[in-house]
C-alpha positions as CSV (number, residue, x, y, z in Angstrom):
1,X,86.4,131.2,17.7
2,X,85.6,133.3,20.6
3,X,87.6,136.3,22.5
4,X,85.9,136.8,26.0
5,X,87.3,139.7,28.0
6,X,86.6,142.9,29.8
7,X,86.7,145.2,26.3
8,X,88.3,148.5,27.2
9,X,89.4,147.5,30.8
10,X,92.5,149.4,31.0
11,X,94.9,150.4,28.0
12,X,97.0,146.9,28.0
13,X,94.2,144.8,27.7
14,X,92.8,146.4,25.1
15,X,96.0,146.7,23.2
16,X,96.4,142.9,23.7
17,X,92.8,142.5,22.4
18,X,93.5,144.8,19.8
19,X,96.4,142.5,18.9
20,X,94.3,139.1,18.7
21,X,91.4,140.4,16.9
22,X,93.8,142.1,14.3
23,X,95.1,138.7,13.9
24,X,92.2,136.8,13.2
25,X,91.1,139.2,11.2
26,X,94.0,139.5,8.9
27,X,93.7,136.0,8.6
28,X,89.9,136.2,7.6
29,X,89.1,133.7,10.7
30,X,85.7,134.0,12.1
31,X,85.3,135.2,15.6
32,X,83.4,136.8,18.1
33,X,84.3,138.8,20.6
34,X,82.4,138.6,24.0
35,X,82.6,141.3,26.6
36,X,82.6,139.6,29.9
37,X,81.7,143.3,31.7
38,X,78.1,142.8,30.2
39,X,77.1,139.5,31.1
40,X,77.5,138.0,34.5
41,X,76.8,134.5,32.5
42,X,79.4,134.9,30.5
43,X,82.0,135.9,33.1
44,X,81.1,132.7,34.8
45,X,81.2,130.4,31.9
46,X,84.6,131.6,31.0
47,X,85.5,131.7,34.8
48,X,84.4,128.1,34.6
49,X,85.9,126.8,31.3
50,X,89.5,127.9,31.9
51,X,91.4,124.9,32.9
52,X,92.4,124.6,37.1
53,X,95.8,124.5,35.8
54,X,95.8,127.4,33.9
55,X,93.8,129.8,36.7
56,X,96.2,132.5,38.5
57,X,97.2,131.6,42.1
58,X,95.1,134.7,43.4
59,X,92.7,136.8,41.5
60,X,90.5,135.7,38.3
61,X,92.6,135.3,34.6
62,X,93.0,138.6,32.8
63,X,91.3,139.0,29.1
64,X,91.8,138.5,26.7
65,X,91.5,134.8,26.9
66,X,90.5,132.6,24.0
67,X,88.4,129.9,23.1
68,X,87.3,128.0,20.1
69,X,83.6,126.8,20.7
70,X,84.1,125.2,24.3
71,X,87.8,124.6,24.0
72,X,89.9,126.8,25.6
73,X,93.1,127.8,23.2
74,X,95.0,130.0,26.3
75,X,95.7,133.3,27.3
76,X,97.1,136.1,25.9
77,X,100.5,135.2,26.5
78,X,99.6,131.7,24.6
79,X,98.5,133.9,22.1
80,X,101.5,136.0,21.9
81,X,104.1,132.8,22.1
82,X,102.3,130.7,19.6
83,X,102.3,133.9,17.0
84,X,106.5,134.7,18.1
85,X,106.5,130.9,17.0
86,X,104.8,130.6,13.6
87,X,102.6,128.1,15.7
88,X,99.0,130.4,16.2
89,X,97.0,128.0,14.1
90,X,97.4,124.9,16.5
91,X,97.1,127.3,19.0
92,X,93.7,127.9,17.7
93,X,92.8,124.4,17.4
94,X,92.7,125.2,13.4
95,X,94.4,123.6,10.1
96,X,97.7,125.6,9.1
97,X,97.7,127.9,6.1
98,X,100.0,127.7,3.8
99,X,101.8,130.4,4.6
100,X,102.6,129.0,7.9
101,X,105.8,127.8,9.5
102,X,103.2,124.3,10.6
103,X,102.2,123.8,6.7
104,X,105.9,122.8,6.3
105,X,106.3,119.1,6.5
């Protein structure tokens, strides 16, 4: 599980980082975060790996923005939605606890 983003880019990114990383690590899921601000490689490769469908209509897509290996999971707002719904583990591409609203049958 990767977070890519600008870390620290202005205070509402961070919160929202702040927000994913508490999650996966609350749920003891294994991640790294990657700070697109120190790697123009990186930047790209994210730049590059976000489906066309899911780029902005101007500008580049804000961090945080999540993928598991290659496979991109979403944005923030994804994020954010699929955690309001009891749905973040499909979100993350991984297998429901059983804690979780998508354990239920």
């Amino acid at each position: 599980m990767e977070i890519r983003g600008q870390l620290a880019f202005n205070q509402e990114i961070k919160k929202r980082q702040q927000d994913v990383v508490r999650f996966l690590e609350a749920n003891r899921i294994e991640f790294e975060e990657v700070d697109i601000t120190m790697s123009e490689e990186k930047r790209q490769w994210m730049y590059k790996n976000i489906p066309e469908d899911r780029q902005p209509a101007q500008g580049n897509p804000l961090p945080p923005q999540i993928f598991s290996d290659d496979r991109y999971c979403g944005d923030y707002d994804g994020f954010f939605e699929s955690k309001e719904s009891n749905t973040v583990f499909s979100f993350l591409g991984l297998k429901p606890t059983l804690a979780s609203k998508e354990s239920e049958p």
